[in-house]
N, CA, C and O of each residue as an XYZ file, in Angstrom:
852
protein
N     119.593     40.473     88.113
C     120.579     40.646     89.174
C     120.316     39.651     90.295
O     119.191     39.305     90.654
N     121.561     39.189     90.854
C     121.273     38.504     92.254
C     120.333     39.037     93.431
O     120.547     40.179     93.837
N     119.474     38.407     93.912
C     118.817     38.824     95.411
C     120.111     39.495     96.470
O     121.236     39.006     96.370
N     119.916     40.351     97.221
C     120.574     40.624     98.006
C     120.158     40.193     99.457
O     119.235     39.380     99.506
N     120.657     40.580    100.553
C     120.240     39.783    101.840
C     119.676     40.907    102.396
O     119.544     40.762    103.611
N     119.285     41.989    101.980
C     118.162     42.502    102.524
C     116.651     42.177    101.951
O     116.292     43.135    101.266
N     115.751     41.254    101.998
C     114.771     41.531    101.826
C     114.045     40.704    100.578
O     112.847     40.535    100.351
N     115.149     40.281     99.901
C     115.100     40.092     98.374
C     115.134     40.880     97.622
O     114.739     40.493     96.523
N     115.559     42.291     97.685
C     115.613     43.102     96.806
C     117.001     43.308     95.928
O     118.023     42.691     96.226
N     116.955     44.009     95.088
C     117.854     43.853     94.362
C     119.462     44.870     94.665
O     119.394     46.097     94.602
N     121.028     44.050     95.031
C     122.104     44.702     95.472
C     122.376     46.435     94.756
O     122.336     46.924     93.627
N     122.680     46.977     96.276
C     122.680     48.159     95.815
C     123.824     48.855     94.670
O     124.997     48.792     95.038
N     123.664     49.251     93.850
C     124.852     49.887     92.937
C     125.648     50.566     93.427
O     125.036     51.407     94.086
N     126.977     50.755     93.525
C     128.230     51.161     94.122
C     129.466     51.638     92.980
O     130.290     50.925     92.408
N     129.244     53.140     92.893
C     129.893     53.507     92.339
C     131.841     53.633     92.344
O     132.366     53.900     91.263
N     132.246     53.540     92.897
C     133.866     53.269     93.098
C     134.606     54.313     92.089
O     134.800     54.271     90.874
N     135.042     55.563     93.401
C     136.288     56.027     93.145
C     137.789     55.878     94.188
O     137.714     56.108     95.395
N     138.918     55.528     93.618
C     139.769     55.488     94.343
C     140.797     56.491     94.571
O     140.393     57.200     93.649
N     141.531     56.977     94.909
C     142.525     57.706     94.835
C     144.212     57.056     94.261
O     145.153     57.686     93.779
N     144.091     55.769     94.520
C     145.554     54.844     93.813
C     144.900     53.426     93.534
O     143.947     52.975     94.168
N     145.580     52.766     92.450
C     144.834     51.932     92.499
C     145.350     50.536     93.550
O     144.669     49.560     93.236
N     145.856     50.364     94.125
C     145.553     49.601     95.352
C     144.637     49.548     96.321
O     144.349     48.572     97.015
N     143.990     51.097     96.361
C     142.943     51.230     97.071
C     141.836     50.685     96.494
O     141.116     49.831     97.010
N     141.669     51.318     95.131
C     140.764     50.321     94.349
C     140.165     48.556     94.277
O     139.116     47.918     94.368
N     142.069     48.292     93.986
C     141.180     46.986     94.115
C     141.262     46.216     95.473
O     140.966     45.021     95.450
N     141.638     46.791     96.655
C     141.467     46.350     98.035
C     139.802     46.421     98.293
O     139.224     45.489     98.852
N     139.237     47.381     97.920
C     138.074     47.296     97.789
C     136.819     46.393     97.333
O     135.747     46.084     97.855
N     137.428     46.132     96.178
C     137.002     45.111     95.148
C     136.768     44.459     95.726
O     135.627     44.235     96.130
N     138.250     43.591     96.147
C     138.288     42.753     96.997
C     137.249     42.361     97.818
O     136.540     41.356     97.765
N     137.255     43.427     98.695
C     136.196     43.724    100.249
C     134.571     43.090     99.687
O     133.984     42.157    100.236
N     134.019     43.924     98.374
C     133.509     44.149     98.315
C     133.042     42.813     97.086
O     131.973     43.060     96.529
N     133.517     41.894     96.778
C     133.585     40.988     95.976
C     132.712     40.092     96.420
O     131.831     39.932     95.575
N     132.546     39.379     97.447
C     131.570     38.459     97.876
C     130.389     38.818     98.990
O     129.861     38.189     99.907
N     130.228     40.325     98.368
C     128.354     41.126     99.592
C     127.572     40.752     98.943
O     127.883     41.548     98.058
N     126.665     40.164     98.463
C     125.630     40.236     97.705
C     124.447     41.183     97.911
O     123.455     41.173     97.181
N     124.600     41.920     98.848
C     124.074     43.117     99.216
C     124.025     44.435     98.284
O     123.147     45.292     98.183
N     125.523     44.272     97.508
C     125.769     45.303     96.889
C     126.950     45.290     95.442
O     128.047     44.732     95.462
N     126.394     46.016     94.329
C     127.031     45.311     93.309
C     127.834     47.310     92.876
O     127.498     48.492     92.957
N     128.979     46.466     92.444
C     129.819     47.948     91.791
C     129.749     47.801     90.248
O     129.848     46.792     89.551
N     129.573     48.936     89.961
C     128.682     49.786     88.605
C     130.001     50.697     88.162
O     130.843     51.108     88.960
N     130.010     50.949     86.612
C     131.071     51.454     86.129
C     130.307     52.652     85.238
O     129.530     52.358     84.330
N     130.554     53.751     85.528
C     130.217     54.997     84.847
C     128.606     55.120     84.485
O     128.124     56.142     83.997
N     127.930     54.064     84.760
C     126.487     54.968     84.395
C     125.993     54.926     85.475
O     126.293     54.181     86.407
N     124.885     56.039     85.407
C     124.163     56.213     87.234
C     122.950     55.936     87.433
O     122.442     55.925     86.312
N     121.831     55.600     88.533
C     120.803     55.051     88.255
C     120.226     56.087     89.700
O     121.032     56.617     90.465
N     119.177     56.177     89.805
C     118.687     57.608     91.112
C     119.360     56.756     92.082
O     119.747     57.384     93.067
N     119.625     55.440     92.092
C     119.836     54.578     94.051
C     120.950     54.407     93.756
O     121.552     53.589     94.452
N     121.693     55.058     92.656
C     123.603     54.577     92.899
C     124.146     55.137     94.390
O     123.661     56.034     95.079
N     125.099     54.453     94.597
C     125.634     55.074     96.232
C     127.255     55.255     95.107
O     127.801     54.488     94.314
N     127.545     56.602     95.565
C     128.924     57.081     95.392
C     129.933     56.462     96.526
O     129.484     56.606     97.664
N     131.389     55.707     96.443
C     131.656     54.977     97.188
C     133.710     55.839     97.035
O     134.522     55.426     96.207
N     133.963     56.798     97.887
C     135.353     57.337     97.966
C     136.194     56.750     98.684
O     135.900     56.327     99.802
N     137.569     56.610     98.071
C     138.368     55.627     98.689
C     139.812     56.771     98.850
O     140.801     56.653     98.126
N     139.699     57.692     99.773
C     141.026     58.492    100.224
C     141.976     58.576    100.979
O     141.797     58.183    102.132
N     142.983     58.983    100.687
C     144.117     58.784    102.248
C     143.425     59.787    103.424
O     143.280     59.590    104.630
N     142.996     61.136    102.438
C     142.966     61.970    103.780
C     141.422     62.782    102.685
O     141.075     62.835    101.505
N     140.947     63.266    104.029
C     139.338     63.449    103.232
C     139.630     65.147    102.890
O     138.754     65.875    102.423
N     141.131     65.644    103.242
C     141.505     67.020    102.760
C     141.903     67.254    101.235
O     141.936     68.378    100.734
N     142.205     66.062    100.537
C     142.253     65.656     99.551
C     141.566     66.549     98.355
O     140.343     66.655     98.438
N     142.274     67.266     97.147
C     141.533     67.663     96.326
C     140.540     66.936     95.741
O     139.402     67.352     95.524
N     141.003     65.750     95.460
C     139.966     64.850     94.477
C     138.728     64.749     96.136
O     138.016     63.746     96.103
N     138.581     65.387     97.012
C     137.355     65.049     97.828
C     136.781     65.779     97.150
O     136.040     65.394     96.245
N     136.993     66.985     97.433
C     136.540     68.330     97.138
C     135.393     68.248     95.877
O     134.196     68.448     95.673
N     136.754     67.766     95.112
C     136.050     67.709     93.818
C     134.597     66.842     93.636
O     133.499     67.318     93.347
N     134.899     65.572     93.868
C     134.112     64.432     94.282
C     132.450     64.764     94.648
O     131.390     64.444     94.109
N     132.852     65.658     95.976
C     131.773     66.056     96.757
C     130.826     67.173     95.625
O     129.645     67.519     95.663
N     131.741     67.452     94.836
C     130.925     68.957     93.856
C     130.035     67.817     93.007
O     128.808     67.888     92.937
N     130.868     66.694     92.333
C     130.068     66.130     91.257
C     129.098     65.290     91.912
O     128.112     65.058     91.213
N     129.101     64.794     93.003
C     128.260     63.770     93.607
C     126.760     64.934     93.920
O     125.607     64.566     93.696
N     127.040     66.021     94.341
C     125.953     66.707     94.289
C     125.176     67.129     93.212
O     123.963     67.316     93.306
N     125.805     67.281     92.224
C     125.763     67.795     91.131
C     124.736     67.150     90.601
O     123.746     67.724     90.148
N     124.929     65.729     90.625
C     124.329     64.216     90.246
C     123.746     63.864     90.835
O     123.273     62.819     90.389
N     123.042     64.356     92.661
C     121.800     63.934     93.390
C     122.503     62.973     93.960
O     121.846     62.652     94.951
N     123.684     62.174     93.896
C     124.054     61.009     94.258
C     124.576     60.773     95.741
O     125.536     61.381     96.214
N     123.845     59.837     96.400
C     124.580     59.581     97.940
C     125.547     59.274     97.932
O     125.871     58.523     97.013
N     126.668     59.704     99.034
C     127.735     59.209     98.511
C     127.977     58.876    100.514
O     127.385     59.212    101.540
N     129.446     57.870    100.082
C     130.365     57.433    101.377
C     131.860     57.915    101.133
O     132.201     58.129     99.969
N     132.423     58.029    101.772
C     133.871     58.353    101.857
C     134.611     57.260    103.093
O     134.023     56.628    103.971
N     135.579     57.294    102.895
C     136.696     55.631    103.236
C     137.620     56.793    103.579
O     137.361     57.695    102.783
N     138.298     57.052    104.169
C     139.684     57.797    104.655
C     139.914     57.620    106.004
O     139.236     57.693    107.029
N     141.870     57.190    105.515
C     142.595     57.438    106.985
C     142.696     58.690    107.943
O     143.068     58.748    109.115
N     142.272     59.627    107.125
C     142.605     61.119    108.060
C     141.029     62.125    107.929
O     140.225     61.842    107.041
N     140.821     62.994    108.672
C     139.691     63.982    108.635
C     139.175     64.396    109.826
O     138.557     63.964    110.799
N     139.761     65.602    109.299
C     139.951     66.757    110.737
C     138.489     67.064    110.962
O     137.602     67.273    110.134
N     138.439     67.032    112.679
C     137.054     66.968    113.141
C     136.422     68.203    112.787
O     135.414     68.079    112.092
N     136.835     69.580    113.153
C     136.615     70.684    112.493
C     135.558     70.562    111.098
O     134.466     71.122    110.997
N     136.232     69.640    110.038
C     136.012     69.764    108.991
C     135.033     68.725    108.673
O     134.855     68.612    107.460
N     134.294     67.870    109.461
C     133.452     67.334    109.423
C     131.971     67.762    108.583
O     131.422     67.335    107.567
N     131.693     68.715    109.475
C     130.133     69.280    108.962
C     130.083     69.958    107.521
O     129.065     70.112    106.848
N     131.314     70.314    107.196
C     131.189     70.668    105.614
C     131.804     69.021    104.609
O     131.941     68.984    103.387
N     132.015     68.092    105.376
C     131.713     67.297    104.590
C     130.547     66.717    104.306
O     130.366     66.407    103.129
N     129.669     66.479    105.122
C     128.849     66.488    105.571
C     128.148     67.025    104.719
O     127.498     66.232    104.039
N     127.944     68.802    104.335
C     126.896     69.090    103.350
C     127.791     69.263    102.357
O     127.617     70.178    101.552
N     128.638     68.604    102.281
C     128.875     68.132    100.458
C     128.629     67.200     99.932
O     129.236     66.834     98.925
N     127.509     66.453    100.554
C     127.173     64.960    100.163
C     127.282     63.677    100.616
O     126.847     62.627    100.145
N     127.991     63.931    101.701
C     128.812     62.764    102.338
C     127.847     62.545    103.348
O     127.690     63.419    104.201
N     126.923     61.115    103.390
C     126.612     60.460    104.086
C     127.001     59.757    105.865
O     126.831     59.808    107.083
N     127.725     59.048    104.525
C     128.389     58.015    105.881
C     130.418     58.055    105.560
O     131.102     58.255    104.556
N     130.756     57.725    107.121
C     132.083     57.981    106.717
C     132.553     56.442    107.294
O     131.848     55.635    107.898
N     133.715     56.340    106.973
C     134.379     55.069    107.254
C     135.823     54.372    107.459
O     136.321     53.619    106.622
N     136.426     54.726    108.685
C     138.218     54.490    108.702
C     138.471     53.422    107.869
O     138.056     52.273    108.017
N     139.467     54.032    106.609
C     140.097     53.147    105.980
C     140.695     51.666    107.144
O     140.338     50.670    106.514
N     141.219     51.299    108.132
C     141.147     50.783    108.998
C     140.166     50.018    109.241
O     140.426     48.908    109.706
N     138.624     50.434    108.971
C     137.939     49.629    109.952
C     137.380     48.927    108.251
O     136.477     48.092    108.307
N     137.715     49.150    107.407
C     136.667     48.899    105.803
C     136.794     47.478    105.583
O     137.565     46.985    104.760
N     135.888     46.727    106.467
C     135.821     45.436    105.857
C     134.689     45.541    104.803
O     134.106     46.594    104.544
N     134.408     44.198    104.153
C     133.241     44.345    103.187
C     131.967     44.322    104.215
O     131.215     45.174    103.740
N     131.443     43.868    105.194
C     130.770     43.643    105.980
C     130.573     45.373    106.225
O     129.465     45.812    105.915
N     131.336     46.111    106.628
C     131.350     47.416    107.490
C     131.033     48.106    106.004
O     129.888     48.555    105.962
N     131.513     48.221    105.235
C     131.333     48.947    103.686
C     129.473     48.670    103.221
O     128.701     49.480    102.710
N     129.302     47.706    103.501
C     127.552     47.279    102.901
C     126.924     47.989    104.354
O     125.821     48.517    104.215
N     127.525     48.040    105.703
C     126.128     48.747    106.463
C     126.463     50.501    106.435
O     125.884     51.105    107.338
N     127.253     51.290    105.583
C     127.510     52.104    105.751
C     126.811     52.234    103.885
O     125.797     52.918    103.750
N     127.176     51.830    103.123
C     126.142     51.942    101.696
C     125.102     51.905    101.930
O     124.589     52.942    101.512
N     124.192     51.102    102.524
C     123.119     50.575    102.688
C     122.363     51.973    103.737
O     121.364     52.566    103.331
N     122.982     52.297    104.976
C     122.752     53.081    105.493
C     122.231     54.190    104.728
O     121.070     54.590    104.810
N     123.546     54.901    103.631
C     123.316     56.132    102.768
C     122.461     55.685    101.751
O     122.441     56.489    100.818
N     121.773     54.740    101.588
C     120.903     54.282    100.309
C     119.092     54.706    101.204
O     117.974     54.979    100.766
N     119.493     54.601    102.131
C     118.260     54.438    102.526
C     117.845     55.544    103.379
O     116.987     55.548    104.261
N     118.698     56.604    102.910
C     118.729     57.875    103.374
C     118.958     58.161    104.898
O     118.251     58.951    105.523
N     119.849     57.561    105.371
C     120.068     57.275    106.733
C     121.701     57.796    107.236
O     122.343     57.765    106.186
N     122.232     58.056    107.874
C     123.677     58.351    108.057
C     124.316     57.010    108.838
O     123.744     56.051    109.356
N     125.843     57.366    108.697
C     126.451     56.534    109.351
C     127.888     56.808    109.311
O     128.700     56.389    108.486
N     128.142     57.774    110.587
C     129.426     58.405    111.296
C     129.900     57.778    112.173
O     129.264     57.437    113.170
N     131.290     57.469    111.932
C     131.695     57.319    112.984
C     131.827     57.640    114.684
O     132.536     58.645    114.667
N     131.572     57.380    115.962
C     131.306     57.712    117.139
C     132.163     58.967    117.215
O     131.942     60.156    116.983
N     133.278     58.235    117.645
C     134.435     59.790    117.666
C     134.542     60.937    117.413
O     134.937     61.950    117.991
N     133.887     60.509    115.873
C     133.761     61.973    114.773
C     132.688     62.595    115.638
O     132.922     63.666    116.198
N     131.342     61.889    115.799
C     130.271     62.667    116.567
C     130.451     63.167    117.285
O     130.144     64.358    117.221
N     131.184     62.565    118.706
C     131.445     63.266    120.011
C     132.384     64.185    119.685
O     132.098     65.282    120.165
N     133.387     64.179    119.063
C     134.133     65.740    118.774
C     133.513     66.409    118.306
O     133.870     67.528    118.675
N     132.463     66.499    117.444
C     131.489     67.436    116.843
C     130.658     67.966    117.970
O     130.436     69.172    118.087
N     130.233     67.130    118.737
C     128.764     67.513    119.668
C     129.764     68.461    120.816
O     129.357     69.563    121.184
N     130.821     68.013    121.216
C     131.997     68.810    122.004
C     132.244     70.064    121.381
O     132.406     70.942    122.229
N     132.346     70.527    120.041
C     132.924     71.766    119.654
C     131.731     72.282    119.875
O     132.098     73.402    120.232
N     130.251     72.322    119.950
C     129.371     72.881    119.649
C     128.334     72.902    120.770
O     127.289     73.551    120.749
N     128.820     71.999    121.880
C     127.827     71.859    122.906
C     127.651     72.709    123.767
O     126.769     72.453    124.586
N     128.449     74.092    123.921
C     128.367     74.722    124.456
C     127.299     75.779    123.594
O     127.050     76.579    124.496
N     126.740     76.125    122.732
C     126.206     77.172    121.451
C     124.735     76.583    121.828
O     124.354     75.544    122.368
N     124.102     77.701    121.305
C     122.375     78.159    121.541
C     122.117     78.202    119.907
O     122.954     78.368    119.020
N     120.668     77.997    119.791
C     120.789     78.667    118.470
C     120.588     80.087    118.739
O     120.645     80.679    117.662
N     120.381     80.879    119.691
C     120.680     82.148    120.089
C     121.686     83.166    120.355
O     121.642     84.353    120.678
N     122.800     82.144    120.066
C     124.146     82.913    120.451
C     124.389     83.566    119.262
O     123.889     83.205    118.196
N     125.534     85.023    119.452
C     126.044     85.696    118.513
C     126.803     85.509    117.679
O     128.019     85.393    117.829
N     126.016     85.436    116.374
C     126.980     85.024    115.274
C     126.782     83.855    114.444
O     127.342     83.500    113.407
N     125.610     83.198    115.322
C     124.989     81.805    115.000
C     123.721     82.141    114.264
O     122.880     82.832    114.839
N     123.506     81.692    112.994
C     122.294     81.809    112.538
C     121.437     80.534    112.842
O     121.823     79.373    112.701
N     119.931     81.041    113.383
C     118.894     79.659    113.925
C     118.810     78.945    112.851
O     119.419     79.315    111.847
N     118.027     77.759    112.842
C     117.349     77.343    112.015
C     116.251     77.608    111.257
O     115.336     78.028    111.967
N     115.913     77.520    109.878
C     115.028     78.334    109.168
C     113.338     77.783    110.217
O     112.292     78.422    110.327
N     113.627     76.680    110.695
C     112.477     76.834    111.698
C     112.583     75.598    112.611
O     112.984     74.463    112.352
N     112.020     76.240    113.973
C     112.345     75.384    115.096
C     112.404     73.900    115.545
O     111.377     73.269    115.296
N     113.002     73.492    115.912
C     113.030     71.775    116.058
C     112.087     71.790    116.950
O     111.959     72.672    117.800
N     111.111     70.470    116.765
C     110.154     70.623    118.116
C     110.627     69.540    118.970
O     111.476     68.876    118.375
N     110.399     69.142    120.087
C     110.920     68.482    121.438
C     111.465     67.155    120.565
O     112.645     66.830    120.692
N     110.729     66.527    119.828
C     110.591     64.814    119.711
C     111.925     65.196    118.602
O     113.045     64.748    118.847
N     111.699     65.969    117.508
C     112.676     65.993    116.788
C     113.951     66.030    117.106
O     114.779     65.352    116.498
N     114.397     67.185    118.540
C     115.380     67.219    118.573
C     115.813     65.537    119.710
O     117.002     65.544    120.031
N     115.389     64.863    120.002
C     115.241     63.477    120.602
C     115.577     62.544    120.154
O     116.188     61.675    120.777
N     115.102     62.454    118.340
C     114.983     61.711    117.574
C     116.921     62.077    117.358
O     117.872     61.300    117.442
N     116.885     63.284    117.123
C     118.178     63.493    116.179
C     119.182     63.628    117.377
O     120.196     64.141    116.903
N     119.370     63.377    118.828
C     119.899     63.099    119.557
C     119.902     61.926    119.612
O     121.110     61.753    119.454
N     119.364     60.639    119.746
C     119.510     59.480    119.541
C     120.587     59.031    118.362
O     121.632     58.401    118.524
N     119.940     59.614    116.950
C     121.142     59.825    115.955
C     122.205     59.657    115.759
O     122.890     58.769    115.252
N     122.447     61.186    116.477
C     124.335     61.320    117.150
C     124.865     59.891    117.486
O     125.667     59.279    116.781
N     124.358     59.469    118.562
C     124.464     58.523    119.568
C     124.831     57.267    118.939
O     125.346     56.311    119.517
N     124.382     57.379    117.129
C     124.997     56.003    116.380
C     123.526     55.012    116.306
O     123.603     53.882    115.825
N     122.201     55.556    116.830
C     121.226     54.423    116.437
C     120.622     54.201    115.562
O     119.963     55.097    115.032
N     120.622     53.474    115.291
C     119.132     53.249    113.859
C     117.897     53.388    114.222
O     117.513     53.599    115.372
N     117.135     53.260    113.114
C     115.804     53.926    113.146
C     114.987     53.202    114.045
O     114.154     53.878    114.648
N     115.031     51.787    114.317
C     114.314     51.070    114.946
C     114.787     51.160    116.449
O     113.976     51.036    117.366
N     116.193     51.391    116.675
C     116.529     51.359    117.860
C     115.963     53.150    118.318
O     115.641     53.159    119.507
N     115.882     53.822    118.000
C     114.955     55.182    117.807
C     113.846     54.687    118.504
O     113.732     54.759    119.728
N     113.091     54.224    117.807
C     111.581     54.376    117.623
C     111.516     53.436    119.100
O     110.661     53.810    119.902
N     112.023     52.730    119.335
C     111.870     51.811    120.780
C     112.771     52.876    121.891
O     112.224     53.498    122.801
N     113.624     52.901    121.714
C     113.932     54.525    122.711
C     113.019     54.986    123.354
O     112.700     54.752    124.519
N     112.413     55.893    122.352
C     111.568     56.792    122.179
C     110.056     56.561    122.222
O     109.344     57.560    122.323
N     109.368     55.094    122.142
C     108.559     54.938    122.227
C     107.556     54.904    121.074
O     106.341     54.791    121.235
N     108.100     54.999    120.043
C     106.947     55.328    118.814
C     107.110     54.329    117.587
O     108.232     53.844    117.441
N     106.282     54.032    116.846
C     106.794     53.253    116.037
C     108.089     53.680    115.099
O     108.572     54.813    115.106
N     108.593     52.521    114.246
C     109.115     53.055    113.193
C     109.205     53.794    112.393
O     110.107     54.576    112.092
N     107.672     53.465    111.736
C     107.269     54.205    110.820
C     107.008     55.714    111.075
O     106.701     56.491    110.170
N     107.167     56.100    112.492
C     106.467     57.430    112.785
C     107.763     58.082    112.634
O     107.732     59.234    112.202
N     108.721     57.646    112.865
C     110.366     58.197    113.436
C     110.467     58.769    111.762
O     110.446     59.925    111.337
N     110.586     57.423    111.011
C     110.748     57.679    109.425
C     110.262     58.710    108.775
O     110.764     59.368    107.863
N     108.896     58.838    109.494
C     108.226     60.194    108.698
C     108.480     61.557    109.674
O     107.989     62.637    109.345
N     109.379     61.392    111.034
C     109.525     62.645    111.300
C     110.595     62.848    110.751
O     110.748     63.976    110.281
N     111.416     62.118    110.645
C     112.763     62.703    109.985
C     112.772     63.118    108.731
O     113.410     64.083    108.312
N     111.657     61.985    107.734
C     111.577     62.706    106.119
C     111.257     64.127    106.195
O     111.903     65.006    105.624
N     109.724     64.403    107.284
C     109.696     65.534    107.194
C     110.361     67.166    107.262
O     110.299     68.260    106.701
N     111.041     66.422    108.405
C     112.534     67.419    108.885
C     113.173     67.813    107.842
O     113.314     69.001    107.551
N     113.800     66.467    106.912
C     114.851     67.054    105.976
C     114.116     68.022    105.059
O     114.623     69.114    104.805
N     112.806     67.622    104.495
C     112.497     68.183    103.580
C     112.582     69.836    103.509
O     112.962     70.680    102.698
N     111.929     69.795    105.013
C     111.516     71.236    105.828
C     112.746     71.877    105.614
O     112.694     72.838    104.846
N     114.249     71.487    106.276
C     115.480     72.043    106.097
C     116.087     72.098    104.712
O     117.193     72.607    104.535
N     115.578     71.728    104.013
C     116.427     71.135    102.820
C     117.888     70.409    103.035
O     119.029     70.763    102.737
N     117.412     69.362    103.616
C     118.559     68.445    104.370
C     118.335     67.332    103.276
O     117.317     67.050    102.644
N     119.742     66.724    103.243
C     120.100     65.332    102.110
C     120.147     63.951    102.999
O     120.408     62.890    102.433
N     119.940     63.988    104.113
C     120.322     62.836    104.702
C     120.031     63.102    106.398
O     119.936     64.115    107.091
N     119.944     61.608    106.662
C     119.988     62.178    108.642
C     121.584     62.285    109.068
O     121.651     62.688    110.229
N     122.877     62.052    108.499
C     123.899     62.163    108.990
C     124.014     64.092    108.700
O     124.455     64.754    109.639
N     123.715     64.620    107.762
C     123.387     66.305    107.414
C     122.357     66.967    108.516
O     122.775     67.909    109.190
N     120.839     66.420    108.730
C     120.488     66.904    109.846
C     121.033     66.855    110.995
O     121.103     67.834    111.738
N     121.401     65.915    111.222
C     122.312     65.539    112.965
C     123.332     66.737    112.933
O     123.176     67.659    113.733
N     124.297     66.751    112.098
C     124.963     68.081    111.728
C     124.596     69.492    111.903
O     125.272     70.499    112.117
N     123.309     69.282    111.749
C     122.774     70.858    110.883
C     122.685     71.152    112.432
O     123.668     71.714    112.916
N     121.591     70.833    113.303
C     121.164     70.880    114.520
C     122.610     71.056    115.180
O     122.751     72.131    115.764
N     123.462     70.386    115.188
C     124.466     70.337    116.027
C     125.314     71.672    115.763
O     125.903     72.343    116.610
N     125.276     71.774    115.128
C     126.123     73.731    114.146
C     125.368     74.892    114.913
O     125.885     75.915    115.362
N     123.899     74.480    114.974
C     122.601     75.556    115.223
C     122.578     75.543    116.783
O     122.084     76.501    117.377
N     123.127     74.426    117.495
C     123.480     74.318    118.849
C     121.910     73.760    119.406
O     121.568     74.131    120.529
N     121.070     72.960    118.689
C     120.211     72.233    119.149
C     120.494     71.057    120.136
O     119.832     70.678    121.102
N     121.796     70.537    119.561
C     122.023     68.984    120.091
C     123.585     69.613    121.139
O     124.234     68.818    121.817
């Protein structure tokens, strides 16, 4: 396989579903000269990234999508013009990584949003966040009706996963915050594991539901 421009390592596999095929091969397209990232046809490998191409993320074939992508361990992204903020956080734990306005899907924006979910990292749109952190910013994990977390966020964590929200990467984290990289990386692995969380775009979520963030 070609080197990719991260690192020299080898382009990430990109699974491609569309909903019509114009969407399909607009994609292609997009996605034709990344060398970052190569699209794969029906077989799966543990680092495939699932790659959804929808009008609206209310869509049966999401639904569906989201069942088999779990099913299969597989990270996945979703591409849609529409998706009600409400309905965010259960996309969210259906597998869905990173999201991406059909609008904004250049090939450039498509490889840091794969790449993101490859590397177990999220990547939401701002908007989506702040309407999320708005429906919920008022909630405790103490309030009625709210179940806590199976166990407590400690100060740095919930810091780390406030930064998150906020759209940063790990490095812009760790300089925030003061700590290395590598330390951020292993608080967050640890986190998910602890929660049984799939991703940091799912923890940022989870916390934000539980009224941490």
């Amino acid at each position: 396989m070609p080197s990719s421009a991260f690192g020299g390592k080898s382009p990430i596999p990109v699974l491609l579903h569309a909903s019509d095929p114009l969407s399909d091969a607009g994609v292609r397209v997009q996605l034709g000269d990344q060398r970052a990232v190569v699209l794969v046809d029906g077989s799966f490998r543990p680092d495939t990234v699932s790659l959804l191409v929808a009008d609206s993320a209310d869509d049966e074939m999401v639904t569906q999508w989201c069942a088999t992508t779990l099913a299969k361990g597989l990270r996945a992204v979703l591409v849609t013009g529409r998706l009600r903020q409400s309905g965010l956080p259960d996309i969210i734990a259906g597998g869905i990584g990173a999201v991406v306005w059909r609008h904004e899907a250049t090939g450039p924006r498509l490889v840091r949003a794969v790449t993101a979910v490859a590397r177990g990292e999220g990547d939401i749109p701002a908007d989506l966040v702040r309407a999320l952190m708005d429906q919920v910013g008022g909630m405790r994990p103490s309030a009625p009706g709210r179940s806590p977390l199976p166990a407590a966020l400690t100060p740095r964590e919930v810091s780390i996963l406030r930064r998150a929200a906020d759209g940063d990467e790990t490095g812009e984290i760790a300089d925030r915050l003061g700590y290395s990289e590598r330390t951020i990386k292993r608080d967050l692995h640890a986190l998910m594991k602890r929660l049984g969380l799939r991703n940091r775009a799912h923890a940022v979520a989870y916390a934000m539901r539980a009224g941490y963030l």
